[in-house]
NUTIFI-148627 format. One line per 5 residues: number of its first residue (from 1); their letters; for each residue x, y, z of N, C-alpha, C. Coordinates in Angstrom, 1 decimal, decimal comma. Each point is the difference from the previous one (the first is absolute). Last residue first. Layout:
<pts>
NUM = a = X:Y:Z:X:Y:Z:X:Y:Z ~ ...
</pts>
This chain:
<pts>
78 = xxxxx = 8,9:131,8:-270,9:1,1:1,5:0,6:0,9:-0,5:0,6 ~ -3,3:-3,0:-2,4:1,1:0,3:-0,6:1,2:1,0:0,4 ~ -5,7:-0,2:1,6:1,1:-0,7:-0,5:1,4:0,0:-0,9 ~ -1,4:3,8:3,9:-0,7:-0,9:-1,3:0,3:-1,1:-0,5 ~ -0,7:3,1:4,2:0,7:-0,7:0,0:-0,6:-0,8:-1,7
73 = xxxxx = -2,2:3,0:3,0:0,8:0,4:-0,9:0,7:-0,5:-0,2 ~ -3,2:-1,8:2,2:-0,8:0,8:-1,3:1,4:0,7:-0,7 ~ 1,0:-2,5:3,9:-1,0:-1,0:-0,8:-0,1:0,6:-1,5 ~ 1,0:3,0:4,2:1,1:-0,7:-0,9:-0,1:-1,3:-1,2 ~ -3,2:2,1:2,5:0,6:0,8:-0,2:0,6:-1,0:-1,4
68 = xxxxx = -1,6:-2,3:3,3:-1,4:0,4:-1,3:0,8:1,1:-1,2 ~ 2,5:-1,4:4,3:-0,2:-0,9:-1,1:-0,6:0,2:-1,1 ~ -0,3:3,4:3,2:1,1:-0,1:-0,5:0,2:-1,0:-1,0 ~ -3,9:-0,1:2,6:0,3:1,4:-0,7:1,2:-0,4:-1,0 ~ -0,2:-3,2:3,6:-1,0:-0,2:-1,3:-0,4:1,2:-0,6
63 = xxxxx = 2,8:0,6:4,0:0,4:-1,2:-0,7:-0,8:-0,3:-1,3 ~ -1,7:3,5:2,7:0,5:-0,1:-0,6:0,8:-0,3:-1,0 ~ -3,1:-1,9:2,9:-0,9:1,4:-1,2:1,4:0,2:-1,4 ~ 1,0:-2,5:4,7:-0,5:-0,7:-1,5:-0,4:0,4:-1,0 ~ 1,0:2,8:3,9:1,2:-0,7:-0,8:-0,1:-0,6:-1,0
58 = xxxxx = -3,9:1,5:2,7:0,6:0,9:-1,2:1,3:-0,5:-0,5 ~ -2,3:-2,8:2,9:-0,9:0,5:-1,7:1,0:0,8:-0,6 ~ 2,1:-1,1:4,5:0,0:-1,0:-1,1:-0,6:0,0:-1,7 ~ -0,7:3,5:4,2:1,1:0,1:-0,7:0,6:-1,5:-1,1 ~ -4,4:-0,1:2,3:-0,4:1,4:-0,7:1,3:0,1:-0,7
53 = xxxxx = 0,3:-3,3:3,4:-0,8:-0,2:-1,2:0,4:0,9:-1,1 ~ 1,5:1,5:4,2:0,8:-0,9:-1,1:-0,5:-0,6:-1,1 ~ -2,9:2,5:2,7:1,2:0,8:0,0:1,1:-1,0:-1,1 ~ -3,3:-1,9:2,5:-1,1:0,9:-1,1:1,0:0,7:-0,7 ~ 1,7:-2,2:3,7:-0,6:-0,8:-0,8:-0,4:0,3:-1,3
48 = xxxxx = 1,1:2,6:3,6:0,6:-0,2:-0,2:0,2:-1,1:-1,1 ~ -3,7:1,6:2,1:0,5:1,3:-0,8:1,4:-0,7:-0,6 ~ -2,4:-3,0:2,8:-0,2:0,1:-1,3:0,3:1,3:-0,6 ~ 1,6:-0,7:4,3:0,5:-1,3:-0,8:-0,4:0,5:-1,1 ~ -1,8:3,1:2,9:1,7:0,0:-0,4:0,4:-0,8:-0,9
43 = xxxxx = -4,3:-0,7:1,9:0,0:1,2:-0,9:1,2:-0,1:-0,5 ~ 0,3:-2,8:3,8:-0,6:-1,2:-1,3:-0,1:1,6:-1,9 ~ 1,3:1,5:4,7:0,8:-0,4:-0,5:-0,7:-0,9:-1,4 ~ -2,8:2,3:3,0:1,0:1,3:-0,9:1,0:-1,3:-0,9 ~ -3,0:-2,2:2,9:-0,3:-0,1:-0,8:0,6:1,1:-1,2
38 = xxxxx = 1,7:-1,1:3,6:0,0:-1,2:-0,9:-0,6:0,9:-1,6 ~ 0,2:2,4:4,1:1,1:-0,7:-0,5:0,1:-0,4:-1,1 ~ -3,8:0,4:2,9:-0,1:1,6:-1,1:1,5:-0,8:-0,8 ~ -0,6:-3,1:3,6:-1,2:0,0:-1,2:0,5:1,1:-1,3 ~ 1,6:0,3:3,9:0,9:-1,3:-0,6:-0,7:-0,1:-1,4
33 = xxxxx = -2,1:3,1:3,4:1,1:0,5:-0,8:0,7:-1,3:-0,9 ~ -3,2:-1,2:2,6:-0,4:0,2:-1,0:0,8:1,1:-0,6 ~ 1,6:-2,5:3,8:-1,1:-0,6:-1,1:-0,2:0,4:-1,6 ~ 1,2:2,3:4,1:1,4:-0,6:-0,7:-0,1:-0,8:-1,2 ~ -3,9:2,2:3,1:1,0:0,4:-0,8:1,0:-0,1:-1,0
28 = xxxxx = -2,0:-3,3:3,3:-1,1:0,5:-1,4:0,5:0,8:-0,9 ~ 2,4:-0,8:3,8:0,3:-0,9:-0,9:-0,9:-0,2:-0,5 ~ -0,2:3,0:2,8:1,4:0,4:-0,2:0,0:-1,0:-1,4 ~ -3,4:-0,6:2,6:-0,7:1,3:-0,7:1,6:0,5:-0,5 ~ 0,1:-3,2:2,6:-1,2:-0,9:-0,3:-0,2:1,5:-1,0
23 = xxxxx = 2,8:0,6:3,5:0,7:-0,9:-1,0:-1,0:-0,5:-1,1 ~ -1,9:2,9:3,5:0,9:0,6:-1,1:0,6:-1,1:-0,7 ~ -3,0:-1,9:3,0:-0,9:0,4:-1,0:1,3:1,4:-1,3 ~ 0,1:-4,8:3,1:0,9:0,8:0,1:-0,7:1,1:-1,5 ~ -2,4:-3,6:2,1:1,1:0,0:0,7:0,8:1,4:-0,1
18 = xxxxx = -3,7:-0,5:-2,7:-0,4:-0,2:1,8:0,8:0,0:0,6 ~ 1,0:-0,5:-4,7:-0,8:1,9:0,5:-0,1:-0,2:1,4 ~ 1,4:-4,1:-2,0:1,4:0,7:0,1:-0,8:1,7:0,6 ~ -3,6:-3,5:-1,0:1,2:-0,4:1,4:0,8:1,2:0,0 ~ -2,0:0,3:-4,1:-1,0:0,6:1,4:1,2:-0,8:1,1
13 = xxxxx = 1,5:-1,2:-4,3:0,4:1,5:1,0:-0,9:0,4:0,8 ~ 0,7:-4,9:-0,1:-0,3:0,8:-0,9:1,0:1,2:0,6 ~ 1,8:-4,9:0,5:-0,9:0,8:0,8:-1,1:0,7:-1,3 ~ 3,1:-3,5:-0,4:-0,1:-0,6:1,6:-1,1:0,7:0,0 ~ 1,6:0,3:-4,1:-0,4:-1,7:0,2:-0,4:0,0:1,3
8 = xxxxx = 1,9:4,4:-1,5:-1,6:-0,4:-0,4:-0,3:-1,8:0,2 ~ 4,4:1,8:0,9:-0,5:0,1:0,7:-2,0:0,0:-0,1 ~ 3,2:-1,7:-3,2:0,7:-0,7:1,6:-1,5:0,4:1,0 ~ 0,7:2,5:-3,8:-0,5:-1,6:-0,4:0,1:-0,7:1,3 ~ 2,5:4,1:-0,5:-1,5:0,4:0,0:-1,0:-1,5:0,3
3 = xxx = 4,8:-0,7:-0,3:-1,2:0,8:1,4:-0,8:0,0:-0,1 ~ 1,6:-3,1:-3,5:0,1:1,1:0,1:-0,1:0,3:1,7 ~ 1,4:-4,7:-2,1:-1,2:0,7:0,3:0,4:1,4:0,5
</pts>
């Protein structure tokens, strides 16, 4: 079990604001930067995703250019 997990089983954050209202406004913060994080990184993932795709078509583009190529000039008997 997480902290986070640990500690929503006992309390909320209204408890954590009453008690201790900067750590309670420190780790909303932290929160939701973790959040902005993710979510720049998940972006990252699929540029990177979209990126090699994108380099597989065109290899294959090619791979099958060339055959098609070479197909047509290739005669019988040469």
């Amino acid at each position: 079990m997480s902290e986070k997990e640990l500690f929503m089983s006992r309390w909320d954050l209204d408890d954590l604001k009453q008690i201790d209202p900067e750590l309670h406004e420190a780790l909303l913060d932290q929160e939701s930067m973790l959040a902005e994080h993710q979510a720049a990184m998940q972006r990252g993932w699929a540029a990177a995703l979209k990126r090699m795709e994108d380099e597989e078509i065109a290899r294959a583009r090619q791979v099958f250019s060339g055959a098609t190529v070479t197909s047509v000039r290739e005669k019988p008997g040469d």
